[in-house]
DOLUM-171005 format. One line per 5 residues: number of its first residue (from 1); their letters; for each residue x, y, z of C-alpha. Coordinates in steps of 0.02 Angstrom, whole numbers, plus 50000, padded with zeros to 5 digits. Example, Ala and Ser with C-alpha at 12.3 -4.5 7.8 and 13.67 -1.06 7.14 Angstrom:
residues 2
1	as	50615:49775:50390; 50684:49947:50357
This chain:
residues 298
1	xxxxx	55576:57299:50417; 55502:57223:50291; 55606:57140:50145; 55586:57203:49949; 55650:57125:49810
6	xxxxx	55726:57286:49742; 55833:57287:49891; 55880:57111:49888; 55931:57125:49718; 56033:57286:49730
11	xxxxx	56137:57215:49887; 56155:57034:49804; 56225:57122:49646; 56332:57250:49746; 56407:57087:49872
16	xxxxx	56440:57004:49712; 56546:57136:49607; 56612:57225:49739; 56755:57073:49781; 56766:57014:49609
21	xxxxx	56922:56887:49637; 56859:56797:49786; 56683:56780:49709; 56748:56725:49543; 56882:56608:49629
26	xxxxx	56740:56520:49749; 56613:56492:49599; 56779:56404:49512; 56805:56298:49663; 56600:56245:49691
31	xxxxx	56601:56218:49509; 56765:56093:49491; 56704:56011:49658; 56543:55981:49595; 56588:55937:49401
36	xxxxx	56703:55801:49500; 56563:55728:49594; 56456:55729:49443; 56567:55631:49335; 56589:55518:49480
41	xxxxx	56406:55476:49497; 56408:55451:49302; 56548:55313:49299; 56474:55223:49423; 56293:55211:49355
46	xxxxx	56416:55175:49201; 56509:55044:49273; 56354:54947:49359; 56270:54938:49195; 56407:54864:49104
51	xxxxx	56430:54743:49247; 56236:54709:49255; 56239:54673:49069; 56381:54568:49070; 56308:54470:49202
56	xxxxx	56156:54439:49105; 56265:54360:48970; 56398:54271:49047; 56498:54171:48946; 56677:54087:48918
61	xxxxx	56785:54058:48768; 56868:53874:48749; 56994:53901:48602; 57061:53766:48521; 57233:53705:48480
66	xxxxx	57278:53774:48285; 57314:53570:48244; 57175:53518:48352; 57096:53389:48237; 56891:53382:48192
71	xxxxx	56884:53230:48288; 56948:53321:48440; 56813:53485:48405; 56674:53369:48369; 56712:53289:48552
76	xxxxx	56717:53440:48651; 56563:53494:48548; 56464:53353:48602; 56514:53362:48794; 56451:53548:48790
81	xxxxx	56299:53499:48705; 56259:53365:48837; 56324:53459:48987; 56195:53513:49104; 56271:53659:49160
86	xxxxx	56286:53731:48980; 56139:53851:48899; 56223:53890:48726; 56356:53858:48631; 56414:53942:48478
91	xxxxx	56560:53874:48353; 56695:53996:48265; 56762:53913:48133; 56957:53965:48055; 56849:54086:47950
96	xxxxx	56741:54147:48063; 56864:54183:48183; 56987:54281:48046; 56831:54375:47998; 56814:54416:48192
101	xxxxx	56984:54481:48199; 56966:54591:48041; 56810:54694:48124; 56944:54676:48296; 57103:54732:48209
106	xxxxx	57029:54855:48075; 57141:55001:48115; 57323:54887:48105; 57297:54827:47917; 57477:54795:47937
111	xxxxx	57436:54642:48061; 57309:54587:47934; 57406:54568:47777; 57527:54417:47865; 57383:54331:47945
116	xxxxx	57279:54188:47874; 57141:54114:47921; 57217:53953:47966; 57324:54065:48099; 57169:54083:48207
121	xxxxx	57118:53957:48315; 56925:53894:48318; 56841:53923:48473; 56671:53872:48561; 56580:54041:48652
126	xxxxx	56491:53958:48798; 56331:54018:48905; 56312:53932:49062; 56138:53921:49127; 56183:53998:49319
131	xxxxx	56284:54159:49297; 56362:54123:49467; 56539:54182:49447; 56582:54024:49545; 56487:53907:49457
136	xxxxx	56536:53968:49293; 56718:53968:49313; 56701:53783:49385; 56611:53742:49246; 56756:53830:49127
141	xxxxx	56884:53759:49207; 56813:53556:49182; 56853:53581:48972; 57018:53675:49011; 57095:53505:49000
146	xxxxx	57001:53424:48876; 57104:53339:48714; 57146:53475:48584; 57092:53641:48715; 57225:53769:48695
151	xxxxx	57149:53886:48849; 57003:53930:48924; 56956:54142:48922; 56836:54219:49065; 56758:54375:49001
156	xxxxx	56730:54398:49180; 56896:54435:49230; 56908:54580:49099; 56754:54660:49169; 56816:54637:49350
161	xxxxx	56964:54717:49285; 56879:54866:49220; 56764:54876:49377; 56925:54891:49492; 56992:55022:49382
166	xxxxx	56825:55107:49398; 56818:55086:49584; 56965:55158:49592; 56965:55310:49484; 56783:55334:49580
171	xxxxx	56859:55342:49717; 56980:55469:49683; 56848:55585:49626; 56765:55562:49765; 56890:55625:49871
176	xxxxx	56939:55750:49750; 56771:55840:49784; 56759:55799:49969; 56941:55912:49970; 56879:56042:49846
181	xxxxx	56707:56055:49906; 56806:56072:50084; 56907:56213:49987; 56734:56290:49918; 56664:56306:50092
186	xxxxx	56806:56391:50160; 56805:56524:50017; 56619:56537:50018; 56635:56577:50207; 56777:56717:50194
191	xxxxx	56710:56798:50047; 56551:56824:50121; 56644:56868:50276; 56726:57009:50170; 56580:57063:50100
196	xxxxx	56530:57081:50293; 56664:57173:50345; 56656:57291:50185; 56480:57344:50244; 56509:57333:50432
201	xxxxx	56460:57522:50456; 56319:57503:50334; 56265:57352:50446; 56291:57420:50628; 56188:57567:50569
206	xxxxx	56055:57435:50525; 56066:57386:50687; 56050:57553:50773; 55873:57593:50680; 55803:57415:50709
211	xxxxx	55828:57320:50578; 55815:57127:50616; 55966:57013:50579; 55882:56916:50462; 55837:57076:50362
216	xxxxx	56040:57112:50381; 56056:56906:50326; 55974:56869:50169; 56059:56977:50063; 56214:56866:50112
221	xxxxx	56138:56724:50111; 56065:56771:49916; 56253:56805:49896; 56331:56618:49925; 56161:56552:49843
226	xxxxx	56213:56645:49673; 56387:56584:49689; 56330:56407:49723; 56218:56410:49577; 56351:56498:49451
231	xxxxx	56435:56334:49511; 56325:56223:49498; 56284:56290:49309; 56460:56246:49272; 56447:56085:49333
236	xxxxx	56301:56047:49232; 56383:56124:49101; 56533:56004:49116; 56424:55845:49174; 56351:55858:48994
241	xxxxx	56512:55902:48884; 56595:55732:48983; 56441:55622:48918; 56454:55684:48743; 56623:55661:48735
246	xxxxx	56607:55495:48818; 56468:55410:48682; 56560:55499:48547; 56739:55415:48600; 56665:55259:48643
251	xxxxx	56470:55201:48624; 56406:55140:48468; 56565:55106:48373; 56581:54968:48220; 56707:54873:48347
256	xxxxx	56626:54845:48480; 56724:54866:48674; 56718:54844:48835; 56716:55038:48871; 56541:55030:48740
261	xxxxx	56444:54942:48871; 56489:55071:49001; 56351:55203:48976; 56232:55303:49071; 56032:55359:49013
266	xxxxx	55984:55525:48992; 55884:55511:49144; 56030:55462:49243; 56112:55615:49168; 55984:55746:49222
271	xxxxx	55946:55645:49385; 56158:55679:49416; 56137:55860:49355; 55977:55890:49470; 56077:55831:49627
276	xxxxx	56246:55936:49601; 56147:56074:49557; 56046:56057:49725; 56176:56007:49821; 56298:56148:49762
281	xxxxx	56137:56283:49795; 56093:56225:49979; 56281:56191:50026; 56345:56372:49942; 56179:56447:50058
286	xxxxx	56181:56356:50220; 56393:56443:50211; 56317:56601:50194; 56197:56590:50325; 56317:56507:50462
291	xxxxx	56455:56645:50380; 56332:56798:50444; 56274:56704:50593; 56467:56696:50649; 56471:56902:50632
296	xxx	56302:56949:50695; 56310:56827:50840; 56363:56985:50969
């Protein structure tokens, strides 16, 4: 028999309204599983780049002591200047640094009216020349001792501590949609199954006048392709609402944060959306088609 699109249509449609809770609950599921995998792929393309930026302008802070005295500064100045290891330095003055702390502190004016400038201590922001984690924190670590050095900062250790945060919470997502999209499977399978067994005298009469099992399949297989794609749409949907509220909470903000250096292109977004909604399509069909394979086997 051969297969018209009328048909297809009119037996998709039917599959899909005829168990309304089952179909509406498995397009939930595909769509949470894959919204979940989505934002996972996004925080980690997010994460890298703030890593691979930071890397490209690794520095250290060497804050002074508030009494240290200019013949102290002017010391240290000169052994980062004629250290070999050292790319760039750059000198915060009192006022500099209170200035710095205004654009930091803007929204706790409170904490601003009883400081001074004189409560801030003057600091050196170093470059090394090798980024080398190792290298640079060796390299840190020979001025922590220095005459008037209060402590030495690694901006390193803040990004490491966002990164492990982020491995983490990627993580968790992860699994999150391994278990759900687990859970969508399952629900893809018996619904279809359902839909099978609410058509099982429609389909042995099939049978009985010749019709092939593939002819008896795609309608099924439509079925779970439609729900994975309802899914998937969600997904999207959701993929796109998380970046926008993302940049607006965080990217391009007059203080700049840690959390404004983790962003993603629109490419990457799209790229993300293209895979879920692939992924949620072929998965939701290849269900379908084992799903009617399992009844029509005998």
């Amino acid at each position: 028999m051969a297969l018209r699109v009328d048909y297809l249509a009119r037996e998709t449609g039917q599959n899909l309204v005829r168990n309304p809770l089952p179909t509406i609950a498995a397009i939930t599921t595909v769509g949470v599983a894959l919204t979940m995998l989505a934002v996972s792929l996004l925080a980690r393309s997010g994460i890298d780049n703030a890593f691979q930026q930071w890397n490209n302008d690794v520095s250290f802070i060497v804050y002074m002591n508030a009494d240290a005295s200019s013949s102290q500064i002017d010391s240290l100045r000169k052994q980062l200047d004629e250290s070999p290891q050292i790319a760039q330095i750059t000198y915060l003055n009192h006022s500099q640094s209170f200035a710095q702390a205004k654009r930091l502190f803007s929204d706790e004016p409170e904490l601003l009216q009883v400081l001074e400038p004189r409560d801030l201590p003057t600091s050196f922001r170093v470059k090394p020349k090798n980024p080398d984690a190792k290298i640079v924190e060796d390299v840190a670590r020979s001025f922590a001792a220095k005459p008037g050095v209060y402590k030495v900062d690694f901006e390193r250790d803040a990004v490491r501590a966002v990164q492990r945060i982020g491995g983490k919470l990627q993580g968790f997502l992860l699994v999150g949609s391994i278990v759900l999209a687990i859970a969508s499977i399952l629900l893809i399978f018996n619904t279809i199954q359902t839909a099978i067994f609410g058509r099982r005298r429609e389909i042995e009469v099939m049978r009985l006048v010749g019709a092939s099992n593939w002819y008896i399949r795609v309608p099924f297989v439509l079925e779970g392709l439609a729900q994975g794609l309802a899914g998937s749409l969600f997904a999207c949907g959701s993929a796109w609402l998380f970046t926008h509220v993302w940049r607006a909470s965080f990217t391009g903000r007059s203080v700049a944060t840690l959390f404004d250096q983790i962003t993603w292109t629109d490419g990457k977004l799209w790229g993300t959306v293209a895979v879920v909604s692939i992924v949620g399509s072929a998965v939701s069909a290849i269900v379908a088609l084992i799903s009617t394979t399992w009844y029509l086997r005998v």
